[in-house]
C-alpha positions as CSV (number, residue, x, y, z in Angstrom):
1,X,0.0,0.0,0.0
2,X,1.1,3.5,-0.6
3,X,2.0,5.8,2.1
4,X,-0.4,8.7,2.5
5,X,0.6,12.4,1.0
6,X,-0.8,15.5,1.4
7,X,-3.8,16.2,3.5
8,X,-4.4,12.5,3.4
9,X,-0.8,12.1,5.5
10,X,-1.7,14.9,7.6
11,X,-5.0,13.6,9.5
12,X,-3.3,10.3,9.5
13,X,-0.4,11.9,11.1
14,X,-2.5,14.0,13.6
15,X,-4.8,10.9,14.6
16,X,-1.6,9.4,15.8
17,X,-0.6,9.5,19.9
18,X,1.6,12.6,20.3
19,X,4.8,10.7,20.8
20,X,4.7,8.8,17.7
21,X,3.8,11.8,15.3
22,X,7.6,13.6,14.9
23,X,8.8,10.0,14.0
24,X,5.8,9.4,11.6
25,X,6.7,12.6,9.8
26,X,10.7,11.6,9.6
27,X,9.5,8.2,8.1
28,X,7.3,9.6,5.8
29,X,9.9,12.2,4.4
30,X,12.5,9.5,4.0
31,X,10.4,7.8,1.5
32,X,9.4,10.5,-0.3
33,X,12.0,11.8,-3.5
34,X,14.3,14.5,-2.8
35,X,14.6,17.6,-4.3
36,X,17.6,19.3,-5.5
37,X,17.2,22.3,-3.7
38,X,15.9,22.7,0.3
39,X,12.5,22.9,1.5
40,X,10.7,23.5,4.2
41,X,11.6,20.2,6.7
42,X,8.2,18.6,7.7
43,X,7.8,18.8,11.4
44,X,9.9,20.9,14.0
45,X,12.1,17.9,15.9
46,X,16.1,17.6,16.1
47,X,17.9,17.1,12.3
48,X,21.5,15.4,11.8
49,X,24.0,18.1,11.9
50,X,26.0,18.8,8.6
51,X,29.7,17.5,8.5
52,X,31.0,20.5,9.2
53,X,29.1,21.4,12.2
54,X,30.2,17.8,13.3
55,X,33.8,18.3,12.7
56,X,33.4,21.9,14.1
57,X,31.8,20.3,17.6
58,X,34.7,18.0,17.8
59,X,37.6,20.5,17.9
60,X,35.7,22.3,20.0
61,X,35.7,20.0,22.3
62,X,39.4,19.7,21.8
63,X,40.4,23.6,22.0
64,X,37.7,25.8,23.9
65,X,37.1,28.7,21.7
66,X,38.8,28.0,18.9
67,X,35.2,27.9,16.9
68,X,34.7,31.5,17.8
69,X,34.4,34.4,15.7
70,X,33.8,37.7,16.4
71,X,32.2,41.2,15.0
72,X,31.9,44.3,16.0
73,X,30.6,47.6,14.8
74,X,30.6,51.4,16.3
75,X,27.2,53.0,17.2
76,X,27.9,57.1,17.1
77,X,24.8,59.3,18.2
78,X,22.0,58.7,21.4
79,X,21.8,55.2,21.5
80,X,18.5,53.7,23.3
81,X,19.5,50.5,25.5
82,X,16.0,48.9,25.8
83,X,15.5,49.2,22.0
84,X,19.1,47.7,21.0
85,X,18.3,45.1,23.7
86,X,14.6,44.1,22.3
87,X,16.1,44.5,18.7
88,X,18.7,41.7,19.0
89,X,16.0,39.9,21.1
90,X,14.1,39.6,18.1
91,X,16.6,38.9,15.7
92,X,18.1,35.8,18.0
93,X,14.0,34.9,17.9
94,X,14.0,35.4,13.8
95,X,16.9,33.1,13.3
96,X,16.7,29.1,14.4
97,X,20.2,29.0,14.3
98,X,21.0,31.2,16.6
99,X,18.2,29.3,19.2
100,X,20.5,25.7,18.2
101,X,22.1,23.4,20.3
102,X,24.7,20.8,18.5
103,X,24.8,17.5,20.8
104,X,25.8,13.5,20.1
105,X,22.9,11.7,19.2
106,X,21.5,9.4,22.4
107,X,21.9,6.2,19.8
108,X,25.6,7.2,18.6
109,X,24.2,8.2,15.2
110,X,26.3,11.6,14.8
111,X,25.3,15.0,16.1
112,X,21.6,16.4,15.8
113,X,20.4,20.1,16.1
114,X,17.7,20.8,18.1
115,X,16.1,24.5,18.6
116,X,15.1,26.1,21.6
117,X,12.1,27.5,21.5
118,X,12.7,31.0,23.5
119,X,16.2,33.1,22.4
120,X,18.5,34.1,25.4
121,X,19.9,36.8,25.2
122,X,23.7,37.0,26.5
123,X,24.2,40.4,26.7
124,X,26.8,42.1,29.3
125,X,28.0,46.0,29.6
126,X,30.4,47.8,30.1
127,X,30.9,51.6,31.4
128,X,34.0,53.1,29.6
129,X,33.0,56.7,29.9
130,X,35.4,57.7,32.9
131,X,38.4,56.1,30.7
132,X,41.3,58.4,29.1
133,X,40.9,58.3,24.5
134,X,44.0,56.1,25.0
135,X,42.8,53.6,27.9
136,X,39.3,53.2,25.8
137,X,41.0,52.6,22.9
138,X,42.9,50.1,25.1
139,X,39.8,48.6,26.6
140,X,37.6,48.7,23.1
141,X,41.1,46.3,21.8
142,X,41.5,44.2,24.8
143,X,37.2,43.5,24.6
144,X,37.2,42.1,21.1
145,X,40.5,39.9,21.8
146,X,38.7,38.9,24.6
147,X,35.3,38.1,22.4
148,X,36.9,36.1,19.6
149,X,39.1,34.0,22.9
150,X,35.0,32.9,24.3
151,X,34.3,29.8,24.8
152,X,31.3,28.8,23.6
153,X,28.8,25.7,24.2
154,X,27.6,24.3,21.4
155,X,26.1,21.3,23.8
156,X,23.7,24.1,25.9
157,X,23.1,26.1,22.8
158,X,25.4,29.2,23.9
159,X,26.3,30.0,20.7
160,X,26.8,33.4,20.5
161,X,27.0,36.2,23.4
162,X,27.0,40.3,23.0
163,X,28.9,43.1,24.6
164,X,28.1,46.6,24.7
165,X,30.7,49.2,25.4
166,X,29.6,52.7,26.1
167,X,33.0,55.2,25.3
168,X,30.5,57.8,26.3
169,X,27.1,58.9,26.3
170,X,26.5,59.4,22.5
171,X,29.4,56.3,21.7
172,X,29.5,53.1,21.8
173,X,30.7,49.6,20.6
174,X,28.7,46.6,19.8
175,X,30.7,43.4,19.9
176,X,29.2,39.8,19.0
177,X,31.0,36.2,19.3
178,X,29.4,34.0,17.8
179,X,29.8,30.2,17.0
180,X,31.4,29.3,13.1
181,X,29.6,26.3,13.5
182,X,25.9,28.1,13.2
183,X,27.5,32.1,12.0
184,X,29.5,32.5,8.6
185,X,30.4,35.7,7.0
186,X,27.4,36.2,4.9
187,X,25.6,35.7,8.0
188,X,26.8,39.1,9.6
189,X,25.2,40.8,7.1
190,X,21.8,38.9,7.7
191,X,22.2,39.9,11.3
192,X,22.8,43.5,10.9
193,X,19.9,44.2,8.2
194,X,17.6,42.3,10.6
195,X,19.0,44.2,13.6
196,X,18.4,47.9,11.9
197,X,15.0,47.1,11.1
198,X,13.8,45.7,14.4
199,X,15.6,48.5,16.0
200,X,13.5,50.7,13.5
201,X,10.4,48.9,13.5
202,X,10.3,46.7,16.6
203,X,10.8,42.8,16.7
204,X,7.5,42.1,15.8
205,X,8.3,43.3,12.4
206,X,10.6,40.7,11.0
207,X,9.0,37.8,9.5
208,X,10.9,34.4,9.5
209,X,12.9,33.6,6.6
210,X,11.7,31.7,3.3
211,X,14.1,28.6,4.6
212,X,15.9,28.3,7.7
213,X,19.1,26.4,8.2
214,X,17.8,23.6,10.3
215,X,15.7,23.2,6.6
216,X,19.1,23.0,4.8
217,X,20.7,20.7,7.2
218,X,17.8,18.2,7.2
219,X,18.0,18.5,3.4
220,X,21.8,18.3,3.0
221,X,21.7,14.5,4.9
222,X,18.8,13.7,2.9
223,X,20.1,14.5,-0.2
224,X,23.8,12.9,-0.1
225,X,21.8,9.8,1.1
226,X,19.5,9.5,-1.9
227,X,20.4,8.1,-5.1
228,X,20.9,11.8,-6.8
229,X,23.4,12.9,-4.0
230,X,25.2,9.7,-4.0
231,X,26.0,9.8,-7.4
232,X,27.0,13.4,-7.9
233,X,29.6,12.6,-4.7
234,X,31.0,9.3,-6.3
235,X,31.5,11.5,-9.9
236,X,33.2,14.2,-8.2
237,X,35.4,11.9,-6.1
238,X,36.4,9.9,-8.9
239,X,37.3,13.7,-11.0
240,X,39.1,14.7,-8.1
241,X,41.3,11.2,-7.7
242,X,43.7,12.4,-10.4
243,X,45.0,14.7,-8.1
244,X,47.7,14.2,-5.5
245,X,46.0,14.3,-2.0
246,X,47.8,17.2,-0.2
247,X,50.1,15.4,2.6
248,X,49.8,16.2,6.6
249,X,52.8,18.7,8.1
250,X,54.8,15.8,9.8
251,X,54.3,18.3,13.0
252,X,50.4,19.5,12.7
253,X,49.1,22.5,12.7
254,X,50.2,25.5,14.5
255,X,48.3,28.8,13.0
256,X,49.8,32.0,12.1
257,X,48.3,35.0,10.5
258,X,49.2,38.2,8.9
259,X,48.2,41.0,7.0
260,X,48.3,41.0,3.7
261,X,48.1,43.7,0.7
262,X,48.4,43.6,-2.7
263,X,49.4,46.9,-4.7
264,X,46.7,48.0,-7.1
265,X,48.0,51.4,-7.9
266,X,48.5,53.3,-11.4
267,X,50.5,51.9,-13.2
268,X,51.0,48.6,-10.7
269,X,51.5,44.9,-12.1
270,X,48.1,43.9,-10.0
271,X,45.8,46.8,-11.8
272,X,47.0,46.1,-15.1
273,X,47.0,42.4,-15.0
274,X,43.1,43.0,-13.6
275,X,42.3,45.5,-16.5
276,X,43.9,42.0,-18.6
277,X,41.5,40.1,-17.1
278,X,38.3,42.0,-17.2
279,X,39.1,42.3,-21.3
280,X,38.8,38.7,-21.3
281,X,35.6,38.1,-19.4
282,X,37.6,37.1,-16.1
283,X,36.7,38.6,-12.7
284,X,39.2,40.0,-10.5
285,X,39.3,36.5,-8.3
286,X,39.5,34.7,-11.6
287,X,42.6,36.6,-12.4
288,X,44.4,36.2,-9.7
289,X,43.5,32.4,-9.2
290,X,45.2,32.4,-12.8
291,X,48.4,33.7,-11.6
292,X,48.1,31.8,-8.6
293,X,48.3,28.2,-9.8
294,X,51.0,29.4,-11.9
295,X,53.2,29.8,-9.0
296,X,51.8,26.9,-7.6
297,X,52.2,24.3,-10.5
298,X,55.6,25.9,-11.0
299,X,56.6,25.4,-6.8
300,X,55.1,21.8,-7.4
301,X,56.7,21.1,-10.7
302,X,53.1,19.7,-12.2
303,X,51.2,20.7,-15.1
304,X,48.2,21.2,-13.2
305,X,46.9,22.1,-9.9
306,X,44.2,22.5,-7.7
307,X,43.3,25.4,-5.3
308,X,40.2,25.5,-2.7
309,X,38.0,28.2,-2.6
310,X,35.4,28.9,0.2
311,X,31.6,28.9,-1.8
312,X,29.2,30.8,0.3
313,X,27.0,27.9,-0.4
314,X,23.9,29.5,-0.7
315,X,23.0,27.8,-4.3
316,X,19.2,28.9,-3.7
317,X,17.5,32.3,-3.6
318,X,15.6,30.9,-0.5
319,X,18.4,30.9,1.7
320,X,20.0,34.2,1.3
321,X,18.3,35.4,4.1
322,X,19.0,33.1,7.0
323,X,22.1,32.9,9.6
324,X,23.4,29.7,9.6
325,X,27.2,27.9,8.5
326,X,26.7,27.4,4.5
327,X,30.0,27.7,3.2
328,X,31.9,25.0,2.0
329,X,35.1,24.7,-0.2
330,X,34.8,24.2,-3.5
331,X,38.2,22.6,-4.8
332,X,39.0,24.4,-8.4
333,X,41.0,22.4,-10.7
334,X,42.9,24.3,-13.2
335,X,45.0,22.8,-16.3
336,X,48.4,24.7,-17.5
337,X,49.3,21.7,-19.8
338,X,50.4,22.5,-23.6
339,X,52.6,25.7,-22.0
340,X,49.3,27.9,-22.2
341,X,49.5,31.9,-22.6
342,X,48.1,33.9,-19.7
343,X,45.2,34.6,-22.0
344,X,44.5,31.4,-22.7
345,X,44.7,30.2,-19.2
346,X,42.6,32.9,-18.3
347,X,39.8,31.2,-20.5
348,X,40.5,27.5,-18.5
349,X,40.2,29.3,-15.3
350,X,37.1,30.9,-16.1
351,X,36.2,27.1,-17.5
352,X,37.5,25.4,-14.1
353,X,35.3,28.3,-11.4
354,X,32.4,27.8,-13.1
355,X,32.6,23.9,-13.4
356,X,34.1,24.5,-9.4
357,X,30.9,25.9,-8.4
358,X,28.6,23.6,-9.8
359,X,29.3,21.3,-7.2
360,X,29.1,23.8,-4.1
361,X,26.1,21.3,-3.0
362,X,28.5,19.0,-1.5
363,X,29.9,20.0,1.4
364,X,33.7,19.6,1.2
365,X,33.6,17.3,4.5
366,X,31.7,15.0,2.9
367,X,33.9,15.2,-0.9
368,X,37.3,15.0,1.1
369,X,36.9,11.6,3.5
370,X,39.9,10.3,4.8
371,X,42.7,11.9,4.2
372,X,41.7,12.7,0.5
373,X,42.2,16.7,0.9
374,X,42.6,17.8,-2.8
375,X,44.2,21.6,-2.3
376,X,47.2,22.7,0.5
377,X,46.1,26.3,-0.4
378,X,43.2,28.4,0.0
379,X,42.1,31.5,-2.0
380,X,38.7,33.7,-1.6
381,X,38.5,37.2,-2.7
382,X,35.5,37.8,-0.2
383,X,32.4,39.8,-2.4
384,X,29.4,39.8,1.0
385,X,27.2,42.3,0.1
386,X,26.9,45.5,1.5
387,X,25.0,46.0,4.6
388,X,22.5,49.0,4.8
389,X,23.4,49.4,8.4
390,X,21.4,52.1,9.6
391,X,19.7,53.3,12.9
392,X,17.9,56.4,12.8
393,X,20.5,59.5,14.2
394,X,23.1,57.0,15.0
395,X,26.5,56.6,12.6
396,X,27.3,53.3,12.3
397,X,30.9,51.8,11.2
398,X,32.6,48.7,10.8
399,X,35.6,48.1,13.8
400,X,38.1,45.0,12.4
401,X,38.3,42.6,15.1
402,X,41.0,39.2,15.4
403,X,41.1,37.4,12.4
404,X,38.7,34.5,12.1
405,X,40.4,30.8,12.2
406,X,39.2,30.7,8.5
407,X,41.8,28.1,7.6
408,X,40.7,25.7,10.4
409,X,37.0,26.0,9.5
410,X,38.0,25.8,5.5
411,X,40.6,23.0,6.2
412,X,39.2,19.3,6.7
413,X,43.0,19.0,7.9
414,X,44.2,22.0,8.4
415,X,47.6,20.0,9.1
416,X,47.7,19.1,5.3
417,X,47.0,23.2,4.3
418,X,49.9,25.4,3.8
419,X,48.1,28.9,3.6
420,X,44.9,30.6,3.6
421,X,44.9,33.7,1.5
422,X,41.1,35.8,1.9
423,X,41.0,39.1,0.5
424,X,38.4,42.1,0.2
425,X,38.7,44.1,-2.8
426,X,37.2,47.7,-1.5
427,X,37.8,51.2,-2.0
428,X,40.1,50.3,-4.9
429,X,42.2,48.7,-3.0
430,X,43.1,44.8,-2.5
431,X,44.0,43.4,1.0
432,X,42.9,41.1,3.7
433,X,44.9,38.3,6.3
434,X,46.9,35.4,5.3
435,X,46.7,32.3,8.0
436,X,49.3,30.2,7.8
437,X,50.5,26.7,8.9
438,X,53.6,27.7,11.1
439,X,54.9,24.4,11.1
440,X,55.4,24.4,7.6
441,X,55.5,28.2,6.6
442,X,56.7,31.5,7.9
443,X,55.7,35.2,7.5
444,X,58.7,35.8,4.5
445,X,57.2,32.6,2.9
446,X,53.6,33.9,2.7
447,X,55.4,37.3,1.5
448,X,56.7,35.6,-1.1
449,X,54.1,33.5,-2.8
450,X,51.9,36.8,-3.2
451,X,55.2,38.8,-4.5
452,X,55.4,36.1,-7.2
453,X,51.5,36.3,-8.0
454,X,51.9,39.9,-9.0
455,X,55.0,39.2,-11.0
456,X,53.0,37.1,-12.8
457,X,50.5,39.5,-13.2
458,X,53.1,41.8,-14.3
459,X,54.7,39.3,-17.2
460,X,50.9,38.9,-18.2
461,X,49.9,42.8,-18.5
462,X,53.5,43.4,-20.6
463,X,52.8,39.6,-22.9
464,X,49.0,38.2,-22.6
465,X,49.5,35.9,-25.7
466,X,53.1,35.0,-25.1
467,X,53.0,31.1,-24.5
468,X,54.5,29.3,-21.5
469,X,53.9,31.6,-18.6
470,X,54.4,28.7,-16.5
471,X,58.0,29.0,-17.2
């Protein structure tokens, strides 16, 4: 006999005993087809974690903290507590993420979320008004080291905790640590454009998203089990197989990080190898993967190579506007066989992104299984959107804060990674932080892979069609 859909599986659902109805819905969704994009989950009980979020849980568990991430922005003009406090109320209430605790699975199954039902609000203050300019400045520096060092529980749900810092009566700093394991990058802008409007309107006027990420996560599992999923993982596997499997440091991982800028001034190798690009259809990040895996098929002495770049992973319109942790890596494979000119290569890189990012479905934890890690270097040139962060008579500015642990959360072994490049292109200007494996790389050596990317660049701008810019 056929299950019941529809209405039909509803009353049959809701003429069940209360304690059997959650795992008649879960049954019933297992046998029904699923689709290639998320949907609203049927029923409101726990989902499996994603592989990331299960990785994430366990190094948690190993290093305190070292999930954390942290963001803060300055609020300049009269500031009204109760509304900021009701505002991110709201927000925390908006977002199921932000309400989800990550915990093993009572039958050793692997992790499941579950979501509170009421947000709590971590919020703590602190009065920096009687401070010298130099001892807030201190203070404001010392409060978002401290924030990105939190420790937080994914087990009890305290995933993400608030400080405000009043510098005086008309200034003040809002900082937020919050978990990588429910919180990516696009997600800070999803916060802020939801906190400005129910600061503007009240709580009560933001609606809950189209999809939320508990949706995606339930899909995600659902999908990579099914028939569809399976086979798009085993293709992409098998593609991937023809590439050396980057090799574990001998002595781990030890992070390091430093700031990085390229030099895009008039007249500079990096803006005229970009105005090279841009002739041939290639985006800036495009570009400089390009001369990127040049210097890294030429370090490697292969004829190919493969770099990761972080995907935001948000492959449907629907889930644009939830929090949640999306991104994956998506391992880009690029060919400089046949002693290719820069042009040319430009055209295979192009090629390679676009084929890349057809596959940002599969979640790199789930592509790169034992050992099987594909790339030892990361690239992203970082494109969020803006955020339309605005209170009425209140200023509000970005503050930089720590660098994330980006190559950790990007990194199924971040042992077998030798750098992490991410880069914001704003203002005209290129820059961002380089994380590095400091038991395999120092400072000078991150220096000097991105000195050799721009005098690649510059070879390009001066020969585009000149063959064998490998050599």
């Amino acid at each position: 006999m056929a299950a019941p859909t529809g209405a039909g599986a509803d009353r049959a659902i809701a003429a069940l005993p209360q304690a059997k109805r959650e795992l008649a819905r879960m049954l019933l969704a297992a046998r029904q087809p699923v689709p290639a994009r998320p949907s609203p989950r049927s029923g409101a009980g726990p989902v499996p974690a994603t592989a990331l979020q299960a990785r994430l849980l366990r190094s948690e568990r190993q290093q305190p903290g070292a999930g954390t991430g942290s963001h803060a922005v300055r609020l300049t003009g009269r500031l009204d507590h109760g509304r900021l406090r009701e505002a991110l109320t709201g927000v925390l209430a908006r977002h199921e993420a932000l309400r989800t605790r990550i915990d093993d699975a009572p039958d050793g199954a692997g992790p499941l979320l579950a979501v509170d039902d009421a947000p709590c609000l971590r919020l703590t203050r602190a009065d920096l008004t009687d401070h010298s300019v130099a001892a807030r400045r201190d203070a404001v520096r010392r409060h978002l080291d401290e924030s990105a060092g939190t420790a937080l529980s994914l087990e009890e749900g305290r995933t993400s905790r608030f400080r405000l810092l009043a510098l005086a009566p008309d200034e003040h700093v809002l900082v937020l640590a919050s978990h990588l394991a429910v919180f990516d990058g696009w997600s800070s802008g999803v916060f802020l454009t939801d906190l400005a409007a129910a600061y503007l309107h009240g709580p009560e006027s933001l609606a809950p998203p189209e999809l939320q990420f508990t949706d995606y996560a339930n899909w995600q599992r659902r999908w990579l089990a099914a028939p569809d999923g399976q086979s798009e993982l085993a293709r992409r596997r098998a593609a991937l197989a023809r590439t050396p499997t980057a090799a574990p440091a001998p002595g781990g991982f030890e992070r390091g990080h430093l700031p990085v800028r390229l030099c895009c001034g008039p007249g500079s190798a990096l803006k005229a190898g970009l105005a090279l690009g841009a002739a041939q259809g290639a985006t800036p990040f495009m570009t400089l993967l390009a001369a990127l895996a040049v210097v890294l098929a030429r370090r490697d002495g292969r004829t190919d190579t493969v770099v990761g770049t972080p995907a935001a992973g948000r492959f449907a319109t629907s889930l644009e506007g939830a929090v949640g942790q999306f991104t994956t890596v998506v391992p880009v494979e690029i060919d400089l066989c046949g002693k290719p000119s820069f042009t040319e290569l430009l055209h295979r890189t192009r090629a390679a992104v676009a084929q890349a990012l057809s596959h940002q479905r599969l979640p790199v934890d789930e592509l790169c299984t034992g050992g099987s890690q594909p790339y030892s270097v990361l690239f992203a040139l970082h494109n969020y959107p803006a955020v339309p962060f605005a209170l009425p008579g209140i200023e509000v500015s970005q503050l930089p804060g720590p660098p994330a642990r980006h190559l950790q959360l990007y990194s199924p072994d971040p042992a077998a990674t030798f750098a992490c490049v991410g880069l914001v292109e704003r203002d005209g200007e290129i820059g961002g932080t380089a994380e590095f494996n400091h038991r395999v790389a120092a400072p000078e050596d991150i220096t000097a892979l991105l000195a050799d990317v721009e005098d690649v660049l510059r070879r390009a701008a001066v020969s585009p069609a000149a063959p064998g810019i490998t050599h």
